[in-house]
DSSP file (Angstrom, degrees, kcal/mol; ACC not computed):
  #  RESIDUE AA STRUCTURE BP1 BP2  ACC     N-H-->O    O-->H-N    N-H-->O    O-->H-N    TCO  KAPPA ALPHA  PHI   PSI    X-CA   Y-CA   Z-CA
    1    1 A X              0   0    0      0, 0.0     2,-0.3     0, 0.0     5,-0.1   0.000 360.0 360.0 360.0 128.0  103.2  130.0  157.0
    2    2 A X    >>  -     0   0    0      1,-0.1     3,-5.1    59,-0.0     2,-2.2  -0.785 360.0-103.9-100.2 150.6  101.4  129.0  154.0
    3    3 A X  T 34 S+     0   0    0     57,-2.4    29,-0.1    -2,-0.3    30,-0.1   0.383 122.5  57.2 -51.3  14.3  101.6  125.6  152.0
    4    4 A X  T >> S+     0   0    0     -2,-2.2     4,-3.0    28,-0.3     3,-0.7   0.617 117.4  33.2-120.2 -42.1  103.6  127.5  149.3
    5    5 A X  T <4 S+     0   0    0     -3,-5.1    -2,-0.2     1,-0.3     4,-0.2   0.601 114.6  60.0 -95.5  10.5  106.3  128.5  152.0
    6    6 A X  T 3< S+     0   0    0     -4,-0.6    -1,-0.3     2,-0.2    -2,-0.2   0.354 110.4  40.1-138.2  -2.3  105.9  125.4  154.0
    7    7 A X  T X4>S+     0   0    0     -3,-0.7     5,-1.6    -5,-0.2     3,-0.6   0.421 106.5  59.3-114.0 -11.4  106.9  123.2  151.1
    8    8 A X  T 3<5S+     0   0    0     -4,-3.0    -2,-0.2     3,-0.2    -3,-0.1   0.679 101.6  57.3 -61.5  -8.8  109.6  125.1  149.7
    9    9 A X  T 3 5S+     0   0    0      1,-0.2    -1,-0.1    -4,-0.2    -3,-0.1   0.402 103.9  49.6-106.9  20.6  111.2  124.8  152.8
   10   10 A X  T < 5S-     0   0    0     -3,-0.6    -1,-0.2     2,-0.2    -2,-0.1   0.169 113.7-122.8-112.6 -11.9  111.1  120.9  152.7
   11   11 A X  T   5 +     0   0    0      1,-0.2     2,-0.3    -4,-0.1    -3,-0.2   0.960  61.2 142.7  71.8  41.8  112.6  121.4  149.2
   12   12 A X      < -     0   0    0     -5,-1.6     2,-0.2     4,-0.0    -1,-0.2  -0.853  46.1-121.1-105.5 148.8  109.8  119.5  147.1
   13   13 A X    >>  -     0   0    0     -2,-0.3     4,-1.7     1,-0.1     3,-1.0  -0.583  13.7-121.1 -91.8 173.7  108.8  120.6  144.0
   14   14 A X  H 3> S+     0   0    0     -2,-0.2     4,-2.4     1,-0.2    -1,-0.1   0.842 107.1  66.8 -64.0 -42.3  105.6  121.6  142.9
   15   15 A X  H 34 S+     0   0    0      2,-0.2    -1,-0.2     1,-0.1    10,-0.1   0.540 105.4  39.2 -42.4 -28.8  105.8  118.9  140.1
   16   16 A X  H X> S+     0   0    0     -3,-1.0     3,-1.7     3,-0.1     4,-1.0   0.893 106.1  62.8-112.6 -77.4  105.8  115.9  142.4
   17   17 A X  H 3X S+     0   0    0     -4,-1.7     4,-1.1     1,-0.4     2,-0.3   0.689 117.5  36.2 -32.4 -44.9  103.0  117.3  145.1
   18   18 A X  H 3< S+     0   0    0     -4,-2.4    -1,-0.4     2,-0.3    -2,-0.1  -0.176 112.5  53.9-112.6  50.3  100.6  117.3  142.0
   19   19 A X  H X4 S+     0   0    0     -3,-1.7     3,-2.2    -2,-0.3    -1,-0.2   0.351 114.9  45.3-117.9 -78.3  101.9  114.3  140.5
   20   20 A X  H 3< S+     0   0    0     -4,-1.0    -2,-0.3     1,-0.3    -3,-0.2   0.545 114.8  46.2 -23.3 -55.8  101.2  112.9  143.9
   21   21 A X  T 3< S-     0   0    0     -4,-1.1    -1,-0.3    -5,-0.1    -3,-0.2   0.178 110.2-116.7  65.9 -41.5   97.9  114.4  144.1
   22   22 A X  S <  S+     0   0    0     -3,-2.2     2,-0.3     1,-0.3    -2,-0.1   0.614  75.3 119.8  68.4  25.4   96.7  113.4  140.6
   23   23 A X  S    S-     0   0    0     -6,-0.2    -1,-0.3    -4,-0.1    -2,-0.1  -0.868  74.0-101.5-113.8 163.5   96.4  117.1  139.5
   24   24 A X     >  -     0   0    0     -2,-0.3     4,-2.6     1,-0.2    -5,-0.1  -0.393  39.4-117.3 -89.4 173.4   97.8  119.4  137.0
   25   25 A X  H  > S+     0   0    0      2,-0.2     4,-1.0     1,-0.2    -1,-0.2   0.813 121.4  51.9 -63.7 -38.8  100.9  122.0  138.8
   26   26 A X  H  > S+     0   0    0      2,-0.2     4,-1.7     3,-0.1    -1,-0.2   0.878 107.4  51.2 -69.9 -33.2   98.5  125.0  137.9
   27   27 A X  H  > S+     0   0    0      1,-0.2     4,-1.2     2,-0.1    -2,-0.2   0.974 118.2  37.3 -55.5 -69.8   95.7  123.1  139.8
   28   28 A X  H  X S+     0   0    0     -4,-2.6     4,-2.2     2,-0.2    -2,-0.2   0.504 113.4  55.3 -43.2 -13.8   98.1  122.6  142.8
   29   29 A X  H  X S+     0   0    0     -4,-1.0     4,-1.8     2,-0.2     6,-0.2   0.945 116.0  42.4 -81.9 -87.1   99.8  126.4  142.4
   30   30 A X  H  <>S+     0   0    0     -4,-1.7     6,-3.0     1,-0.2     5,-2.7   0.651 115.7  46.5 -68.4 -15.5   96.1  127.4  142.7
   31   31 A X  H ><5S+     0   0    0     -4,-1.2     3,-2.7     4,-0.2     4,-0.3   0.978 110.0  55.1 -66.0 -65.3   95.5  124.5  146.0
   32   32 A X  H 3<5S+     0   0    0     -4,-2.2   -28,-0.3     1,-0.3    -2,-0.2   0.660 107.4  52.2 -51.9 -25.1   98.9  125.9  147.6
   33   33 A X  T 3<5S-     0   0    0     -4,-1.8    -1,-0.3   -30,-0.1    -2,-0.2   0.489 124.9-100.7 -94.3  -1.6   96.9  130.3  147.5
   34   34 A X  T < 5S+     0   0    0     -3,-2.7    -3,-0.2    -4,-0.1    -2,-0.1   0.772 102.2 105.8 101.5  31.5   94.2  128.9  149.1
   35   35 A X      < +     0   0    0     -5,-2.7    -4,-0.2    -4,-0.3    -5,-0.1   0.889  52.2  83.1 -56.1 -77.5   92.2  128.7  145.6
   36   36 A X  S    S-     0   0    0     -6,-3.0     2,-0.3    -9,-0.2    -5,-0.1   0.036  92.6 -92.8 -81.9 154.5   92.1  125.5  144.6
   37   37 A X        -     0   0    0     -2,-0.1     2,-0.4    28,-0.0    -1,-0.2  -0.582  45.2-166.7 -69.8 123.9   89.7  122.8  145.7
   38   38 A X        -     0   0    0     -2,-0.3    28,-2.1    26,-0.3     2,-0.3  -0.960   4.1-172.9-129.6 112.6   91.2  120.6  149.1
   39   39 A X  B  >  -a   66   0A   0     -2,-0.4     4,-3.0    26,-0.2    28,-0.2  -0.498  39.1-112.0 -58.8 137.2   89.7  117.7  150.1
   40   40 A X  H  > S+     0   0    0     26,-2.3     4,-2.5    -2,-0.3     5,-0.2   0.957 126.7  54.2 -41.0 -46.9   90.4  115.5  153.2
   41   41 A X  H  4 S+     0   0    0      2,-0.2    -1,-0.2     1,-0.1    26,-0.1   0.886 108.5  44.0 -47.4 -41.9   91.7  113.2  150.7
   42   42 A X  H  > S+     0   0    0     -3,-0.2     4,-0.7     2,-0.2    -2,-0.1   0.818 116.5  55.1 -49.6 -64.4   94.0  115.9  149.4
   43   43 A X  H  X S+     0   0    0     -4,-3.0     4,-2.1     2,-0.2    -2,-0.2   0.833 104.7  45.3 -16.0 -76.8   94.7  116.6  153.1
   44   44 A X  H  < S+     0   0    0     -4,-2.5     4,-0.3     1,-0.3    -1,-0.2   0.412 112.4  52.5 -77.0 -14.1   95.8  113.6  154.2
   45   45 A X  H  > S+     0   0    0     -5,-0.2     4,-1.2     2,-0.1    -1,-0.3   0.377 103.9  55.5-107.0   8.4   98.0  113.0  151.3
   46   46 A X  H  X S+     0   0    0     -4,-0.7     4,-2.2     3,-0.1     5,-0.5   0.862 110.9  46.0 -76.2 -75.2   99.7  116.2  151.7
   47   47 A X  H  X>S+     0   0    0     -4,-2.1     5,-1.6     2,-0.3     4,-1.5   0.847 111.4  53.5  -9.5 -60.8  100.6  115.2  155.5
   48   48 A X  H >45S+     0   0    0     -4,-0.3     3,-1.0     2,-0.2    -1,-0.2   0.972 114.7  37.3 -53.1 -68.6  101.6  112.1  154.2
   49   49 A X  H 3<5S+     0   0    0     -4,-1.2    -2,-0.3     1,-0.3    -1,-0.2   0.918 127.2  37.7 -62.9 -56.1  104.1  113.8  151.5
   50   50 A X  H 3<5S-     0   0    0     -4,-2.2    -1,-0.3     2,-0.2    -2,-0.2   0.398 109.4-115.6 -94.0   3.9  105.2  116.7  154.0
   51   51 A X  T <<5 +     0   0    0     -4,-1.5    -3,-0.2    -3,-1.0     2,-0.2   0.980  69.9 113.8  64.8  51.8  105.4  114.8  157.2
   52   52 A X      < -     0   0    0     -5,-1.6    -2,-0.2    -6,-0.1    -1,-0.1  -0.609  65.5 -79.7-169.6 139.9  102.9  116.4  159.0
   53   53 A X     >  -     0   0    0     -2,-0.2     4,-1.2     3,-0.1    -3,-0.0   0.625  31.7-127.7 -44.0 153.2   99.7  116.5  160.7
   54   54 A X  H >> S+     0   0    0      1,-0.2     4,-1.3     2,-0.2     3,-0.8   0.979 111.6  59.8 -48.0 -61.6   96.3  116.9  159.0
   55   55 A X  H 3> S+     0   0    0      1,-0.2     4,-2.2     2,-0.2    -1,-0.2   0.609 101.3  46.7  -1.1 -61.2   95.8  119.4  161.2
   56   56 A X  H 3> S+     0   0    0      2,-0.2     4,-3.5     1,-0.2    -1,-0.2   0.660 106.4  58.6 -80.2 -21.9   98.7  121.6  160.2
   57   57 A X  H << S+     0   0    0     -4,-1.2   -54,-0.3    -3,-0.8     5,-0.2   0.971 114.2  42.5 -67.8 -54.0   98.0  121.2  156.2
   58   58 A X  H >X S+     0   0    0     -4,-1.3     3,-3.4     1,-0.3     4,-2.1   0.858 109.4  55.1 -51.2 -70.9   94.4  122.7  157.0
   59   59 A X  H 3< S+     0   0    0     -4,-2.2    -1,-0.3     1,-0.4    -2,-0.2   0.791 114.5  35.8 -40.0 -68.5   95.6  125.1  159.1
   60   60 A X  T 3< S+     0   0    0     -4,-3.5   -57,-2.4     1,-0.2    -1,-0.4   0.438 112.5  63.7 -84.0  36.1   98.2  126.7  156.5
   61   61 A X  T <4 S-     0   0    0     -3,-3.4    -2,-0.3   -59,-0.2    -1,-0.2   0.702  86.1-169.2-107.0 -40.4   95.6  125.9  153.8
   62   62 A X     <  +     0   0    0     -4,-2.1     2,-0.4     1,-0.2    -3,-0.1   0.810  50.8  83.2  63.2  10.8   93.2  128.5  155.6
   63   63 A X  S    S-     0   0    0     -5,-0.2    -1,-0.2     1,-0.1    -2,-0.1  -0.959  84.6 -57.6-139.8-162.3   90.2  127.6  153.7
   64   64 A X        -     0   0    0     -2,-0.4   -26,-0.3    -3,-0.1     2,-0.3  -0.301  40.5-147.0 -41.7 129.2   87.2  124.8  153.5
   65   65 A X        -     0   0    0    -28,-0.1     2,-0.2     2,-0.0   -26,-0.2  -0.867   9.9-147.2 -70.1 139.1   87.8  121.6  153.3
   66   66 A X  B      a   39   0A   0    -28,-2.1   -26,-2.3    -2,-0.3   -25,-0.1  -0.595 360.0 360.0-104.1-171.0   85.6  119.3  151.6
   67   67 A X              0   0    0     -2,-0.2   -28,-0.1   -28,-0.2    -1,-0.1   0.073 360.0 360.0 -59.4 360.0   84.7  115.9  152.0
């Protein structure tokens, strides 16, 4: 599962993550394909919003993280 399918199936929109996030919805569209630039910061507020380990965000982000 990737974050695309793994927050449509929590029912958030796209609108809020990158509201949340302080990025536009085409930055976050392009975070969610494994695109976009993902911090640990990014990370750890994704978790936050989806209720689930850091871990698991990297994991369906499938690329670098930065610092």
């Amino acid at each position: 599962m990737n974050l695309k399918e793994f927050r449509t199936t929590k029912g958030i929109y796209p609108s809020f993550v990158a509201k949340e996030l302080n990025v536009t919805v085409r930055h976050f569209s392009r975070i969610e394909n494994g695109e976009g630039y993902m911090t640990k910061e990014r990370a750890e507020k994704l978790s936050k919003i989806y209720n689930t380990q850091v871990s698991e965000i990297v994991e369906m982000y499938g690329g670098e993280i930065h610092e």
